[in-house]
C-alpha atoms as one frame of an Amber mdcrd trajectory, in Angstrom:
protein
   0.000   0.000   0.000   1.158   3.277  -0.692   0.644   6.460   1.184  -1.032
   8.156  -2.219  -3.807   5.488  -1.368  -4.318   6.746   2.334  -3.409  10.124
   2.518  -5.975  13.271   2.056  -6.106  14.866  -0.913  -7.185  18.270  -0.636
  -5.118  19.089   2.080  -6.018  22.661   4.241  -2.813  24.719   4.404  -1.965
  28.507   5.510   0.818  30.811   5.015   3.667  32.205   7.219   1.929  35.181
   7.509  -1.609  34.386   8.456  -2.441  34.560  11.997  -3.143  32.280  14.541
  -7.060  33.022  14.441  -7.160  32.760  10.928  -5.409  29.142  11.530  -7.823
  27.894  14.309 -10.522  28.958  12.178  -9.306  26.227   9.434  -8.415  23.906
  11.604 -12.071  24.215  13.121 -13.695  24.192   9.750 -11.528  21.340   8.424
 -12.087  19.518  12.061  -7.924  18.682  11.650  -5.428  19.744  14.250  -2.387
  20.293  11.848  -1.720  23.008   8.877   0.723  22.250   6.907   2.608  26.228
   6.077   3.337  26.796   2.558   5.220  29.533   0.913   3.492  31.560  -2.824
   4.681  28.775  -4.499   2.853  25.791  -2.528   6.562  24.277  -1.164   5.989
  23.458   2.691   7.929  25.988   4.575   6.778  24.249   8.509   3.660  23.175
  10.135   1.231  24.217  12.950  -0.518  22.236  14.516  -3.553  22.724  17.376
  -0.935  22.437  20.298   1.413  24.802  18.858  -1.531  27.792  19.282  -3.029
  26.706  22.154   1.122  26.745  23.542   1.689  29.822  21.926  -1.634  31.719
  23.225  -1.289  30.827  26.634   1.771  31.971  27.115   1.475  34.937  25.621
  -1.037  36.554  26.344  -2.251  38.545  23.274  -5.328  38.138  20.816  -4.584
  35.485  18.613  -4.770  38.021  15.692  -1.395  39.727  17.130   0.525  36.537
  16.397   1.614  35.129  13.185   1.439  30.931  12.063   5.573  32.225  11.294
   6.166  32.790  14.970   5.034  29.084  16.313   5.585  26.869  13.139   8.181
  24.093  13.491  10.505  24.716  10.651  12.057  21.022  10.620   9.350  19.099
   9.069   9.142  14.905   8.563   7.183  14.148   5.566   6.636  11.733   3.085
   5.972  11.175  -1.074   2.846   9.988  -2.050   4.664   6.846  -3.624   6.239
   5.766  -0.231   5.658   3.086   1.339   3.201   3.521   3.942   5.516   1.430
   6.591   8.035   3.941   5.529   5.517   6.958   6.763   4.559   4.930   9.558
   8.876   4.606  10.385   8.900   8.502   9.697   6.068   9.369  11.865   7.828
   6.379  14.885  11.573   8.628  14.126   9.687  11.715  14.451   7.263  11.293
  17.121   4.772  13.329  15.249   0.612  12.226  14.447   0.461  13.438  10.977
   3.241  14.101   8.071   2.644  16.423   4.941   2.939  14.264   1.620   5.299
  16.130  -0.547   5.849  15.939  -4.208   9.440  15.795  -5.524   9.453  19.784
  -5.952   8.395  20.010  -2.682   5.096  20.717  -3.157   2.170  19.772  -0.853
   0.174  17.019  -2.310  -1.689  16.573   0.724  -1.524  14.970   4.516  -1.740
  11.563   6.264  -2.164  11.106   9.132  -1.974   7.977  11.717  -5.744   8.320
  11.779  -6.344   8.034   8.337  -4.296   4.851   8.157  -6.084   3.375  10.746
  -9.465   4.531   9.528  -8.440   3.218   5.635  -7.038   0.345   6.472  -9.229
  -2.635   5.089 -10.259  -5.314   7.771  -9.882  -8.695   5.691 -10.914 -11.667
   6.412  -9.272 -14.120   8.806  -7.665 -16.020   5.644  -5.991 -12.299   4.220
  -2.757 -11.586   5.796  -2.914  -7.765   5.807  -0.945  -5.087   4.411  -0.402
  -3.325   7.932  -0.507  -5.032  11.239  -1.943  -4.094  13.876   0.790  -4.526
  15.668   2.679  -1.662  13.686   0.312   0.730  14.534  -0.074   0.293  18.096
   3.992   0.513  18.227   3.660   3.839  15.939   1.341   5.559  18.223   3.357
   3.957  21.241   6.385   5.618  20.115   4.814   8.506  19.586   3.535   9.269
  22.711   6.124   7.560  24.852   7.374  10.832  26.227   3.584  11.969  27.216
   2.914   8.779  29.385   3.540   9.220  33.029   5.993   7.498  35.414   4.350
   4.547  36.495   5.707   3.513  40.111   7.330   7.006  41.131   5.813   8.172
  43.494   4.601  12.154  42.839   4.622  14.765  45.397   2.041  17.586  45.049
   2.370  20.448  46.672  -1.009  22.373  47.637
């Protein structure tokens, strides 16, 4: 299987300069939590993603009109080509703990998105005598290594202080 048969198509995207309301409003419409950022000529320059303005309002502490997508993108993106493997965007997404990768073209280009979501939600269920293209067990070790560093020490003891 290859990631041109999983990934999204029409792909929602902003610019550098756009703002961060003008990004949660796409991300709301779209009902996605990640933007790929493109430059005039469609090449991905970073991404946002849902975290990266909640983060970035919090702390800040201005109307999310003040700040630009430029100011909170990540610059160093992991992506894949639409005629990848999807194990290898499922190896990219493991290396770079990240939920969702933009599918570039060879120019660079954004040809659209995949997610870990969309490969579990496309993934064909076969029949007990079909040995299928992606394991289950691949996933569950793709989203475990993405979210290792979230989970919380099990056995430590914490100490609150009121």
């Amino acid at each position: 299987m290859k990631v041109r048969d999983v990934m999204t198509n029409m792909a929602l995207r902003c610019r550098p300069e756009a703002n961060l309301g003008l990004a949660t409003e796409l991300m709301w419409k779209g009902d996605c939590g990640f933007l790929p950022v493109v430059d005039h000529e469609q090449r991905v320059v970073g991404v946002v993603t849902d975290r990266d303005i909640c983060i970035a309002l919090g702390t800040r502490g201005v109307p999310a009109g003040d700040v630009r997508v430029a100011e909170v993108m990540s610059r160093e993106v992991c992506f894949c080509s639409p005629g990848d493997d999807i194990h290898a965007a499922l190896q990219t997404m493991r290396r770079g703990r990240v939920h969702r990768l933009p599918v570039l073209t060879d120019a660079g280009k954004l040809a659209g998105v995949i997610s870990i979501d969309d490969i579990l939600l496309r993934t064909n269920l076969l029949s007990s005598n079909e040995t299928p293209e992606i394991s289950s067990k691949e996933i569950i070790e793709t989203a475990q290594a993405i979210d290792m560093q979230h989970l919380p020490q099990i056995g430590r003891k914490q100490r609150f202080i009121a």
